[in-house]
MIVEXFI-549011 format. One record per atom (N, C-alpha, C): x, y, z; residue number from 1; atom name. Coordinates in pm, 1 decimal. Atoms other than C-alpha are relative to their C-alpha. Example, Ala and Ser with C-alpha at 12.3 -4.5 7.8 and 13.67 -1.06 7.14 Angstrom:
BEGIN
c1  c2  c3  num  atomo
89.0  -119.0  0.0  1  N
1230.0  -450.0  780.0  1  CA
90.0  120.0  0.0  1  C
-82.0  -119.0  -6.0  2  N
1367.0  -106.0  714.0  2  CA
-77.0  109.0  73.0  2  C
//
This chain:
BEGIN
c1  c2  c3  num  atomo
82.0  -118.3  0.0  1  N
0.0  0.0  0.0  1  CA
87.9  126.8  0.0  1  C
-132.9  -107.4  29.0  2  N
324.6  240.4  48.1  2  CA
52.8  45.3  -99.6  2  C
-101.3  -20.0  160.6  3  N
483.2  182.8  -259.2  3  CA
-144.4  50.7  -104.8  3  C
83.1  -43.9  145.2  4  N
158.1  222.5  -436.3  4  CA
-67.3  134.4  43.6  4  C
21.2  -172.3  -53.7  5  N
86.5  583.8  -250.0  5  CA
119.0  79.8  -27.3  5  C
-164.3  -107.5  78.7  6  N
456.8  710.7  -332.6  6  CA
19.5  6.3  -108.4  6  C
45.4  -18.6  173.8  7  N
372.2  581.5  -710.7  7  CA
-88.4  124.2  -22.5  7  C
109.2  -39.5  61.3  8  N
98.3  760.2  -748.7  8  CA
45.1  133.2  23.0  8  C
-73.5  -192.0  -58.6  9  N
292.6  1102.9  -550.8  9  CA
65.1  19.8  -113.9  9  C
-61.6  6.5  107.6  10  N
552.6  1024.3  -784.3  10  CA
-23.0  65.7  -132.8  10  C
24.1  -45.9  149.8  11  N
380.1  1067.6  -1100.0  11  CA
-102.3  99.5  -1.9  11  C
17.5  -119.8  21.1  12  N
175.1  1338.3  -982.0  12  CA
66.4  110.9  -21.2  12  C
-85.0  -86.2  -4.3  13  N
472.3  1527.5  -918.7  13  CA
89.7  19.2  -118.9  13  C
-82.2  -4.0  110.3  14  N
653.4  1470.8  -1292.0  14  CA
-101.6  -3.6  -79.5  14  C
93.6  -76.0  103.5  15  N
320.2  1532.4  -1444.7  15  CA
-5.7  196.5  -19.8  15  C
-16.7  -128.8  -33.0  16  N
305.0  1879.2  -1268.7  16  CA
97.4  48.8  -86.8  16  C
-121.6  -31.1  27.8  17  N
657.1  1919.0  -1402.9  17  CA
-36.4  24.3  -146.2  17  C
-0.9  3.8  89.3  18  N
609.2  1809.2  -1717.8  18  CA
-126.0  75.8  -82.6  18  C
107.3  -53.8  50.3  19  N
279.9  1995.5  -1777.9  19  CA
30.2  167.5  -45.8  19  C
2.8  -136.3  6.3  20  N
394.2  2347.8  -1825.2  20  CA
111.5  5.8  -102.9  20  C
-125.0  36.6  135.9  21  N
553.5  2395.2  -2179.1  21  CA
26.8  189.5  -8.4  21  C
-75.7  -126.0  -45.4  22  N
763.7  2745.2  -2186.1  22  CA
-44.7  67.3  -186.5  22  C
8.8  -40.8  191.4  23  N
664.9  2933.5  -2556.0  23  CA
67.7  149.4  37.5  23  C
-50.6  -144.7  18.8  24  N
872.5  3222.0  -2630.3  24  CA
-73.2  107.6  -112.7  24  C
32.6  -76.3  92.6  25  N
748.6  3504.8  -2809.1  25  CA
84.4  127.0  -2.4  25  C
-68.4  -111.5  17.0  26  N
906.8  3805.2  -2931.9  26  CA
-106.5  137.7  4.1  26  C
59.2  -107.4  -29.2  27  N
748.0  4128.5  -2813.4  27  CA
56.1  148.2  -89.8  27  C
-55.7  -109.7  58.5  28  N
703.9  4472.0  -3009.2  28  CA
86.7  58.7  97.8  28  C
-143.2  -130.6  -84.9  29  N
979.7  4789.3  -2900.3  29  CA
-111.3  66.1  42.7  29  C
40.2  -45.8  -52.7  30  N
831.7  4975.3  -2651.9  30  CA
103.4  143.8  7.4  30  C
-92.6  -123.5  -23.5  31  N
982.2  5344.7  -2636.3  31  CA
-88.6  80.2  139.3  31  C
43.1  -105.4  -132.3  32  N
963.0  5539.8  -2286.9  32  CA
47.2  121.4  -16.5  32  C
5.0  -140.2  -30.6  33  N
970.0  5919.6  -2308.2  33  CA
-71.2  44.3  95.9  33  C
33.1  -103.3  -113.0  34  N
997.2  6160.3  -2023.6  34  CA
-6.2  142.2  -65.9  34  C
28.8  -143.0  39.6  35  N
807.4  6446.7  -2176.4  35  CA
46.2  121.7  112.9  35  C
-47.1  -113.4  -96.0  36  N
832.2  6697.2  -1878.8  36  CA
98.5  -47.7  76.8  36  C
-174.5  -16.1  -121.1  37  N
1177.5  6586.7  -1714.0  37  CA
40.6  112.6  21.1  37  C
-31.4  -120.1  -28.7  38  N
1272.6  6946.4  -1752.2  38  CA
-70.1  78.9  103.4  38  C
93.5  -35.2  -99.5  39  N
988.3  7069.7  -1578.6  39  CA
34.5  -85.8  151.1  39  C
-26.9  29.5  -107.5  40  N
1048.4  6841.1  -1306.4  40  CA
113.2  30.3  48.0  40  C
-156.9  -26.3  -23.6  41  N
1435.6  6865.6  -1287.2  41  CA
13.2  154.6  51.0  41  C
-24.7  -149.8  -5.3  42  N
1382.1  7244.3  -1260.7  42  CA
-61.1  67.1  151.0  42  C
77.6  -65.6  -102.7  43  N
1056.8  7293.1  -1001.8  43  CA
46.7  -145.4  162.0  43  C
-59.9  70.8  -151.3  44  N
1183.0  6981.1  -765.3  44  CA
64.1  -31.5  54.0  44  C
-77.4  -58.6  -131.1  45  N
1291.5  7054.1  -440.2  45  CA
-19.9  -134.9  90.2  45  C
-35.9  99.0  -106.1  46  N
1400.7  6773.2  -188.4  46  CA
-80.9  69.6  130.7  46  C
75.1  -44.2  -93.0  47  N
1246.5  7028.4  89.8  47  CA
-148.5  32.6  -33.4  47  C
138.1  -126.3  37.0  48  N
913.8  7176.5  -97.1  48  CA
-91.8  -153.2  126.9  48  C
98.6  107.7  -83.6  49  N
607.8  7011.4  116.4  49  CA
-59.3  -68.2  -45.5  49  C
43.8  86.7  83.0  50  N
428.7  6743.3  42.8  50  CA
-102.4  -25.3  -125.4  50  C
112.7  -98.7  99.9  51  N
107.1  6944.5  -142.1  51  CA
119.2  2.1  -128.0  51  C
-34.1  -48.5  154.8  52  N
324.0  7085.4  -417.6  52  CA
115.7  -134.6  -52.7  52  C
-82.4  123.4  128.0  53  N
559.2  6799.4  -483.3  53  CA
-125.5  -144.1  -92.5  53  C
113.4  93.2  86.5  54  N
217.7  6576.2  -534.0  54  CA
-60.0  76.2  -126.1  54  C
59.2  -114.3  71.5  55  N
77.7  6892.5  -747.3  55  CA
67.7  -24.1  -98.7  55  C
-148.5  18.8  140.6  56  N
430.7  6890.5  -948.6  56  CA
-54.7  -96.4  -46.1  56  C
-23.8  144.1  59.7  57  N
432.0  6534.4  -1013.9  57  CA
-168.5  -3.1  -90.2  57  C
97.9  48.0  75.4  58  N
70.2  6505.4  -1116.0  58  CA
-14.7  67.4  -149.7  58  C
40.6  -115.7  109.5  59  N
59.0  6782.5  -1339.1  59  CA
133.7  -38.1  -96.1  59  C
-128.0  68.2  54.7  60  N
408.2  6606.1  -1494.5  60  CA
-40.0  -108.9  -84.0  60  C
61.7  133.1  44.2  61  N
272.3  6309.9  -1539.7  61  CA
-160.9  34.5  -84.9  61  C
154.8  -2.4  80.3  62  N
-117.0  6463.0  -1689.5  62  CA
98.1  -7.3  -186.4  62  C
-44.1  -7.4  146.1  63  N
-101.3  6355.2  -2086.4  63  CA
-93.9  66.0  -81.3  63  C
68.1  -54.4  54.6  64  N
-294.2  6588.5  -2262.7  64  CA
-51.5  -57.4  -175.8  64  C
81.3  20.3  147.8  65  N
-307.5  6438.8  -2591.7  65  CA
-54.9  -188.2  4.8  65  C
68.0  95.7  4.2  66  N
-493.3  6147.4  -2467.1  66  CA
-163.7  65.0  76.4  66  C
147.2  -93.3  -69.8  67  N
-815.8  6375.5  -2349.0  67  CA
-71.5  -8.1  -128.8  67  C
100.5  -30.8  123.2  68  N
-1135.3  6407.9  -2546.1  68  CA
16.0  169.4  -88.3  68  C
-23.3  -108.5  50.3  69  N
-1041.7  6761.3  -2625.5  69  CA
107.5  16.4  -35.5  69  C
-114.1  -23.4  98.9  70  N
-757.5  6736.1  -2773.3  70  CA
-24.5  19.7  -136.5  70  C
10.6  -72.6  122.8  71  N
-688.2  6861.9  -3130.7  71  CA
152.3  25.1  -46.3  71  C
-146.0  -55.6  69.0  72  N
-387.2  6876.1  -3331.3  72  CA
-2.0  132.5  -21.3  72  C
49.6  -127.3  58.5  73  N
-479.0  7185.4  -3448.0  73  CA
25.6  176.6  94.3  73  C
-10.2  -113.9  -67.2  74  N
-422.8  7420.0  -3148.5  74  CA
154.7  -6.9  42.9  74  C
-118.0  -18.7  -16.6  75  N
-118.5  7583.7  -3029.4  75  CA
53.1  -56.2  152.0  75  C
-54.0  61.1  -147.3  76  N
-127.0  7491.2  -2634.9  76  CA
-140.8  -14.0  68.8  76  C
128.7  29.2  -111.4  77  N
-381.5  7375.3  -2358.8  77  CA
31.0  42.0  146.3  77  C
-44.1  -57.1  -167.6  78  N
-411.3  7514.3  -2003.1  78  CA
-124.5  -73.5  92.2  78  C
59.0  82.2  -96.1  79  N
-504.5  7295.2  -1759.9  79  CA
12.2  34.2  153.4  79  C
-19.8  -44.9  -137.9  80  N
-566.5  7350.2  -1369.0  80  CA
-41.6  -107.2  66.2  80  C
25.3  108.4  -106.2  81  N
-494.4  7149.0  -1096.6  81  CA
-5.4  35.9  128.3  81  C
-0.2  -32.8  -133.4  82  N
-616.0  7256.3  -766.0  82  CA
-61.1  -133.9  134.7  82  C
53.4  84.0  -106.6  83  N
-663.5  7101.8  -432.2  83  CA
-11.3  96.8  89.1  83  C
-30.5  -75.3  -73.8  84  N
-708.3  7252.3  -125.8  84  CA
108.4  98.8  103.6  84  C
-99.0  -78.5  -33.1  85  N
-396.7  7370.3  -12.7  85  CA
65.6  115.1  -85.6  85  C
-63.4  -76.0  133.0  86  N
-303.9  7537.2  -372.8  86  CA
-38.4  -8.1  -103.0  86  C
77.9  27.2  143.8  87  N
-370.9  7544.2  -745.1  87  CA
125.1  29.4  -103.4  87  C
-119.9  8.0  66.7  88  N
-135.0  7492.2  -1027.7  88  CA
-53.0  -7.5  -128.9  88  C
89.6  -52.9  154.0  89  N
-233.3  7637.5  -1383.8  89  CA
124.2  -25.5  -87.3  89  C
-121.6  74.9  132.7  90  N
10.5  7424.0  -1679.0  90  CA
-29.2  44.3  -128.6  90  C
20.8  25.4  127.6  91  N
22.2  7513.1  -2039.4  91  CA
85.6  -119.4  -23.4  91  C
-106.6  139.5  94.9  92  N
145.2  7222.0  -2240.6  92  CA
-51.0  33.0  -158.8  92  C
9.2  12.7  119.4  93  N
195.6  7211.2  -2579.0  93  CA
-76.7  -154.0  -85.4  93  C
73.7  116.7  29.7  94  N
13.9  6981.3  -2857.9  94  CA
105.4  -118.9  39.3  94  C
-47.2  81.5  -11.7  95  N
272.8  6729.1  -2802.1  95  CA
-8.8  -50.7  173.0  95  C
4.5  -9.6  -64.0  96  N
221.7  6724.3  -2450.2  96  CA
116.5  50.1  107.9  96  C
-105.3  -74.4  -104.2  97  N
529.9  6941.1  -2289.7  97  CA
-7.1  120.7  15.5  97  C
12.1  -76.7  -47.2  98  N
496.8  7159.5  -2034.9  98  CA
58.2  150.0  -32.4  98  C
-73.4  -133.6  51.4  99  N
556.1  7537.9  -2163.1  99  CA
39.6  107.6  92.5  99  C
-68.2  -94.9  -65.6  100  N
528.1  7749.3  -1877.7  100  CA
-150.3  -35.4  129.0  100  C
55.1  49.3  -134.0  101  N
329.1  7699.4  -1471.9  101  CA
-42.6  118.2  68.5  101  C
54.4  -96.8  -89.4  102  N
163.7  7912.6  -1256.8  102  CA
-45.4  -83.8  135.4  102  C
49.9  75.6  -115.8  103  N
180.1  7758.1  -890.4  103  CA
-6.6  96.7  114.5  103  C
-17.4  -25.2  -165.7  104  N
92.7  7902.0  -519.7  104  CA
-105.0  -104.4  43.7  104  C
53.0  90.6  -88.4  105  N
-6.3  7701.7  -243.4  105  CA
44.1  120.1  148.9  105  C
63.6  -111.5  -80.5  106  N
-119.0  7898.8  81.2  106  CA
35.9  -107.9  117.9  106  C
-61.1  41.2  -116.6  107  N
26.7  7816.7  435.3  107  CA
50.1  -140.3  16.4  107  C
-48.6  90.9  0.8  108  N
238.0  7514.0  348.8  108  CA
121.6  27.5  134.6  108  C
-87.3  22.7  -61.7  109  N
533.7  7426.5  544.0  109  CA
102.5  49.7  -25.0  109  C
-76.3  -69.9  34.8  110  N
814.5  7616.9  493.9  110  CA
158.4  -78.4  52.8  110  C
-137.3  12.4  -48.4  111  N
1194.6  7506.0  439.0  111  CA
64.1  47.8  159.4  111  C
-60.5  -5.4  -93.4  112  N
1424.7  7453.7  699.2  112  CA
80.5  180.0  22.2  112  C
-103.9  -135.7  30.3  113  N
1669.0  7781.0  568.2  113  CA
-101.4  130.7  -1.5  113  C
59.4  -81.7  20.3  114  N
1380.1  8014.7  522.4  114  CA
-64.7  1.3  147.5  114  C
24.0  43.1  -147.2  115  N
1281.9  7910.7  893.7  115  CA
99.8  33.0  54.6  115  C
-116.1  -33.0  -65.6  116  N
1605.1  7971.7  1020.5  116  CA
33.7  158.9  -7.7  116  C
-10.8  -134.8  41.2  117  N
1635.4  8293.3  805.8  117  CA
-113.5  98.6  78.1  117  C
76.9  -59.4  -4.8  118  N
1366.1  8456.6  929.8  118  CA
-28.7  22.7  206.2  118  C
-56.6  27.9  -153.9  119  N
1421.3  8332.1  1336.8  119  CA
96.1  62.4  27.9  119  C
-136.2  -100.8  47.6  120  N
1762.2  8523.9  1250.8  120  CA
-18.5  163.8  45.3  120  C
-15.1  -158.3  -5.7  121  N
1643.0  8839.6  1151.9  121  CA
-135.4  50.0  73.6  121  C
94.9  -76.8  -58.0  122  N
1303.2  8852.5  1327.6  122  CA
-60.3  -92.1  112.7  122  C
34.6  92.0  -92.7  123  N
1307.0  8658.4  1662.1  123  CA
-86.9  19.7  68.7  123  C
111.5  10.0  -86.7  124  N
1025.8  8793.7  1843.3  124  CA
-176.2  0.3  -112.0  124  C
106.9  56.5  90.1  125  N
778.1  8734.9  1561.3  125  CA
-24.6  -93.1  -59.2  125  C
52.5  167.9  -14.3  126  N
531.1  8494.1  1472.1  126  CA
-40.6  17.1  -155.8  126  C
37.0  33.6  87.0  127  N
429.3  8389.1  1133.7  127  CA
-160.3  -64.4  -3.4  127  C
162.7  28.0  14.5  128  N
50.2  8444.8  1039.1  128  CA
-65.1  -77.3  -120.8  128  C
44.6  65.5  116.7  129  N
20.4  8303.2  685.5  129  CA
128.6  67.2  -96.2  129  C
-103.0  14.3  90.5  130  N
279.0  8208.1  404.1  130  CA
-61.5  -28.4  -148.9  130  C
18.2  53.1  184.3  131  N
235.2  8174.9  -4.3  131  CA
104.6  -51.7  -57.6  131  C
-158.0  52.9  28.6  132  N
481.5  7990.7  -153.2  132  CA
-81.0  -37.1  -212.8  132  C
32.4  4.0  169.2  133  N
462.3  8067.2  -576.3  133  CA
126.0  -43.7  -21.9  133  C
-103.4  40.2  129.0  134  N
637.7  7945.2  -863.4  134  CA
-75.6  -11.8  -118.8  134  C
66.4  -66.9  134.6  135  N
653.3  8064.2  -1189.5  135  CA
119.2  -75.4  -99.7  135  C
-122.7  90.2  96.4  136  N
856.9  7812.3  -1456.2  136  CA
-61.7  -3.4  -116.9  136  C
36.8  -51.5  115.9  137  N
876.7  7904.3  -1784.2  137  CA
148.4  -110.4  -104.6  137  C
-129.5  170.1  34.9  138  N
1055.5  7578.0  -2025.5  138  CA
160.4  94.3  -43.1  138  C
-141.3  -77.6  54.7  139  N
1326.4  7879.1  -2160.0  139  CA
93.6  47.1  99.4  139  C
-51.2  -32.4  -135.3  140  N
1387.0  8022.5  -1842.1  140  CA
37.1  -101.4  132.5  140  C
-39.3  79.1  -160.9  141  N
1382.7  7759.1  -1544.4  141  CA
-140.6  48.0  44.3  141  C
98.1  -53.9  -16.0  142  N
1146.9  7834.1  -1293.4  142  CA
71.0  73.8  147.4  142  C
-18.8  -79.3  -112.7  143  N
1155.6  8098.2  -982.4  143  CA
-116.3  -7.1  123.3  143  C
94.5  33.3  -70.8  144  N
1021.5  8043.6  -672.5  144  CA
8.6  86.8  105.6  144  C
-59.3  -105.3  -91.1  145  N
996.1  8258.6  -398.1  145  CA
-122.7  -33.4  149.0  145  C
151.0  31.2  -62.1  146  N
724.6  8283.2  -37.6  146  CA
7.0  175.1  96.6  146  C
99.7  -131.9  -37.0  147  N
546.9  8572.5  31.3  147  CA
-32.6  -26.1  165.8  147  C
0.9  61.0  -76.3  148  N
570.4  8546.7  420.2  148  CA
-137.9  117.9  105.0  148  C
33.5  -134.7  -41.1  149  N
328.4  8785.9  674.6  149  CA
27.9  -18.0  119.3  149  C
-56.5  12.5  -128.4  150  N
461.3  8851.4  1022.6  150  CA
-88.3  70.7  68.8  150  C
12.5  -104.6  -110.7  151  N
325.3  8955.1  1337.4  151  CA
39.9  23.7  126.0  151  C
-80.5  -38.4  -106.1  152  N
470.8  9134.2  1636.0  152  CA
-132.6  61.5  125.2  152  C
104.7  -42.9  -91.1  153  N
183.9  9216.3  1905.5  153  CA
-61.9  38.5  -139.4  153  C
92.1  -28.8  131.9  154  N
-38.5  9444.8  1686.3  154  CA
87.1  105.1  -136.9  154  C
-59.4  3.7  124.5  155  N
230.4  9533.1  1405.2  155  CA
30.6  -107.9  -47.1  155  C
2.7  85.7  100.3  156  N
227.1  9326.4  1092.6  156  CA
98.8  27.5  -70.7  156  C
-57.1  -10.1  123.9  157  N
473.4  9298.0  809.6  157  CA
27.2  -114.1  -104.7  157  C
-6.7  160.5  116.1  158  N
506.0  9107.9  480.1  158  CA
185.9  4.0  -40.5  158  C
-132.0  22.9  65.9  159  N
836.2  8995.2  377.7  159  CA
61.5  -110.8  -127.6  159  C
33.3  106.4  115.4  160  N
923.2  8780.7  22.9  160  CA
142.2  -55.6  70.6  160  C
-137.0  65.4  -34.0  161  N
1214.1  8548.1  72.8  161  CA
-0.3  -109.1  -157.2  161  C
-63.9  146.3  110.2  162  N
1389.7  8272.1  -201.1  162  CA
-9.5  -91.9  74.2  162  C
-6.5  131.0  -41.7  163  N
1359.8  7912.9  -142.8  163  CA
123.9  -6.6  75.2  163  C
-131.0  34.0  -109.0  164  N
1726.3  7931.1  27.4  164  CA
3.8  71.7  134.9  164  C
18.2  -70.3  -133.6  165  N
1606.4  8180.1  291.3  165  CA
83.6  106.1  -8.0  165  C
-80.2  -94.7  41.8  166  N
1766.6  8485.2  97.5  166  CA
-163.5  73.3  21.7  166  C
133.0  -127.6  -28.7  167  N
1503.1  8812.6  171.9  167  CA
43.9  44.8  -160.8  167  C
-39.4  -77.5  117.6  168  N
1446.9  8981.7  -158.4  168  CA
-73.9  137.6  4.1  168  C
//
Protein backbone atom coordinates (compact mmCIF):
# COMPACT_ATOMS: atom_id res chain seq x y z
CA UNK A 1 0.00 0.00 0.00
CA UNK A 2 3.25 2.40 0.48
CA UNK A 3 4.83 1.83 -2.59
CA UNK A 4 1.58 2.22 -4.36
CA UNK A 5 0.87 5.84 -2.50
CA UNK A 6 4.57 7.11 -3.33
CA UNK A 7 3.72 5.81 -7.11
CA UNK A 8 0.98 7.60 -7.49
CA UNK A 9 2.93 11.03 -5.51
CA UNK A 10 5.53 10.24 -7.84
CA UNK A 11 3.80 10.68 -11.00
CA UNK A 12 1.75 13.38 -9.82
CA UNK A 13 4.72 15.27 -9.19
CA UNK A 14 6.53 14.71 -12.92
CA UNK A 15 3.20 15.32 -14.45
CA UNK A 16 3.05 18.79 -12.69
CA UNK A 17 6.57 19.19 -14.03
CA UNK A 18 6.09 18.09 -17.18
CA UNK A 19 2.80 19.96 -17.78
CA UNK A 20 3.94 23.48 -18.25
CA UNK A 21 5.53 23.95 -21.79
CA UNK A 22 7.64 27.45 -21.86
CA UNK A 23 6.65 29.34 -25.56
CA UNK A 24 8.73 32.22 -26.30
CA UNK A 25 7.49 35.05 -28.09
CA UNK A 26 9.07 38.05 -29.32
CA UNK A 27 7.48 41.29 -28.13
CA UNK A 28 7.04 44.72 -30.09
CA UNK A 29 9.80 47.89 -29.00
CA UNK A 30 8.32 49.75 -26.52
CA UNK A 31 9.82 53.45 -26.36
CA UNK A 32 9.63 55.40 -22.87
CA UNK A 33 9.70 59.20 -23.08
CA UNK A 34 9.97 61.60 -20.24
CA UNK A 35 8.07 64.47 -21.76
CA UNK A 36 8.32 66.97 -18.79
CA UNK A 37 11.78 65.87 -17.14
CA UNK A 38 12.73 69.46 -17.52
CA UNK A 39 9.88 70.70 -15.79
CA UNK A 40 10.48 68.41 -13.06
CA UNK A 41 14.36 68.66 -12.87
CA UNK A 42 13.82 72.44 -12.61
CA UNK A 43 10.57 72.93 -10.02
CA UNK A 44 11.83 69.81 -7.65
CA UNK A 45 12.91 70.54 -4.40
CA UNK A 46 14.01 67.73 -1.88
CA UNK A 47 12.46 70.28 0.90
CA UNK A 48 9.14 71.77 -0.97
CA UNK A 49 6.08 70.11 1.16
CA UNK A 50 4.29 67.43 0.43
CA UNK A 51 1.07 69.45 -1.42
CA UNK A 52 3.24 70.85 -4.18
CA UNK A 53 5.59 67.99 -4.83
CA UNK A 54 2.18 65.76 -5.34
CA UNK A 55 0.78 68.92 -7.47
CA UNK A 56 4.31 68.91 -9.49
CA UNK A 57 4.32 65.34 -10.14
CA UNK A 58 0.70 65.05 -11.16
CA UNK A 59 0.59 67.82 -13.39
CA UNK A 60 4.08 66.06 -14.94
CA UNK A 61 2.72 63.10 -15.40
CA UNK A 62 -1.17 64.63 -16.89
CA UNK A 63 -1.01 63.55 -20.86
CA UNK A 64 -2.94 65.88 -22.63
CA UNK A 65 -3.07 64.39 -25.92
CA UNK A 66 -4.93 61.47 -24.67
CA UNK A 67 -8.16 63.75 -23.49
CA UNK A 68 -11.35 64.08 -25.46
CA UNK A 69 -10.42 67.61 -26.26
CA UNK A 70 -7.57 67.36 -27.73
CA UNK A 71 -6.88 68.62 -31.31
CA UNK A 72 -3.87 68.76 -33.31
CA UNK A 73 -4.79 71.85 -34.48
CA UNK A 74 -4.23 74.20 -31.49
CA UNK A 75 -1.19 75.84 -30.29
CA UNK A 76 -1.27 74.91 -26.35
CA UNK A 77 -3.81 73.75 -23.59
CA UNK A 78 -4.11 75.14 -20.03
CA UNK A 79 -5.05 72.95 -17.60
CA UNK A 80 -5.67 73.50 -13.69
CA UNK A 81 -4.94 71.49 -10.97
CA UNK A 82 -6.16 72.56 -7.66
CA UNK A 83 -6.64 71.02 -4.32
CA UNK A 84 -7.08 72.52 -1.26
CA UNK A 85 -3.97 73.70 -0.13
CA UNK A 86 -3.04 75.37 -3.73
CA UNK A 87 -3.71 75.44 -7.45
CA UNK A 88 -1.35 74.92 -10.28
CA UNK A 89 -2.33 76.38 -13.84
CA UNK A 90 0.10 74.24 -16.79
CA UNK A 91 0.22 75.13 -20.39
CA UNK A 92 1.45 72.22 -22.41
CA UNK A 93 1.96 72.11 -25.79
CA UNK A 94 0.14 69.81 -28.58
CA UNK A 95 2.73 67.29 -28.02
CA UNK A 96 2.22 67.24 -24.50
CA UNK A 97 5.30 69.41 -22.90
CA UNK A 98 4.97 71.59 -20.35
CA UNK A 99 5.56 75.38 -21.63
CA UNK A 100 5.28 77.49 -18.78
CA UNK A 101 3.29 76.99 -14.72
CA UNK A 102 1.64 79.13 -12.57
CA UNK A 103 1.80 77.58 -8.90
CA UNK A 104 0.93 79.02 -5.20
CA UNK A 105 -0.06 77.02 -2.43
CA UNK A 106 -1.19 78.99 0.81
CA UNK A 107 0.27 78.17 4.35
CA UNK A 108 2.38 75.14 3.49
CA UNK A 109 5.34 74.27 5.44
CA UNK A 110 8.15 76.17 4.94
CA UNK A 111 11.95 75.06 4.39
CA UNK A 112 14.25 74.54 6.99
CA UNK A 113 16.69 77.81 5.68
CA UNK A 114 13.80 80.15 5.22
CA UNK A 115 12.82 79.11 8.94
CA UNK A 116 16.05 79.72 10.21
CA UNK A 117 16.35 82.93 8.06
CA UNK A 118 13.66 84.57 9.30
CA UNK A 119 14.21 83.32 13.37
CA UNK A 120 17.62 85.24 12.51
CA UNK A 121 16.43 88.40 11.52
CA UNK A 122 13.03 88.52 13.28
CA UNK A 123 13.07 86.58 16.62
CA UNK A 124 10.26 87.94 18.43
CA UNK A 125 7.78 87.35 15.61
CA UNK A 126 5.31 84.94 14.72
CA UNK A 127 4.29 83.89 11.34
CA UNK A 128 0.50 84.45 10.39
CA UNK A 129 0.20 83.03 6.86
CA UNK A 130 2.79 82.08 4.04
CA UNK A 131 2.35 81.75 -0.04
CA UNK A 132 4.82 79.91 -1.53
CA UNK A 133 4.62 80.67 -5.76
CA UNK A 134 6.38 79.45 -8.63
CA UNK A 135 6.53 80.64 -11.90
CA UNK A 136 8.57 78.12 -14.56
CA UNK A 137 8.77 79.04 -17.84
CA UNK A 138 10.55 75.78 -20.26
CA UNK A 139 13.26 78.79 -21.60
CA UNK A 140 13.87 80.22 -18.42
CA UNK A 141 13.83 77.59 -15.44
CA UNK A 142 11.47 78.34 -12.93
CA UNK A 143 11.56 80.98 -9.82
CA UNK A 144 10.22 80.44 -6.72
CA UNK A 145 9.96 82.59 -3.98
CA UNK A 146 7.25 82.83 -0.38
CA UNK A 147 5.47 85.73 0.31
CA UNK A 148 5.70 85.47 4.20
CA UNK A 149 3.28 87.86 6.75
CA UNK A 150 4.61 88.51 10.23
CA UNK A 151 3.25 89.55 13.37
CA UNK A 152 4.71 91.34 16.36
CA UNK A 153 1.84 92.16 19.06
CA UNK A 154 -0.38 94.45 16.86
CA UNK A 155 2.30 95.33 14.05
CA UNK A 156 2.27 93.26 10.93
CA UNK A 157 4.73 92.98 8.10
CA UNK A 158 5.06 91.08 4.80
CA UNK A 159 8.36 89.95 3.78
CA UNK A 160 9.23 87.81 0.23
CA UNK A 161 12.14 85.48 0.73
CA UNK A 162 13.90 82.72 -2.01
CA UNK A 163 13.60 79.13 -1.43
CA UNK A 164 17.26 79.31 0.27
CA UNK A 165 16.06 81.80 2.91
CA UNK A 166 17.67 84.85 0.98
CA UNK A 167 15.03 88.13 1.72
CA UNK A 168 14.47 89.82 -1.58
Amino acid sequence: MKKFILSLLAIALISVAYSQEVKLEELSEVVVEAVNYKYLNTTDNKVAAVPVKMLERKAAAYDVTTKDYYQDNYDYYSVSFVIPDGKLVAVYDPDGKILRTIEKFKDIQLPDAVSKALLDRFPNWEIVSDVYRVRYEDRKGAIKNYKIKLQNGDKTMKVMMSEEGEFL
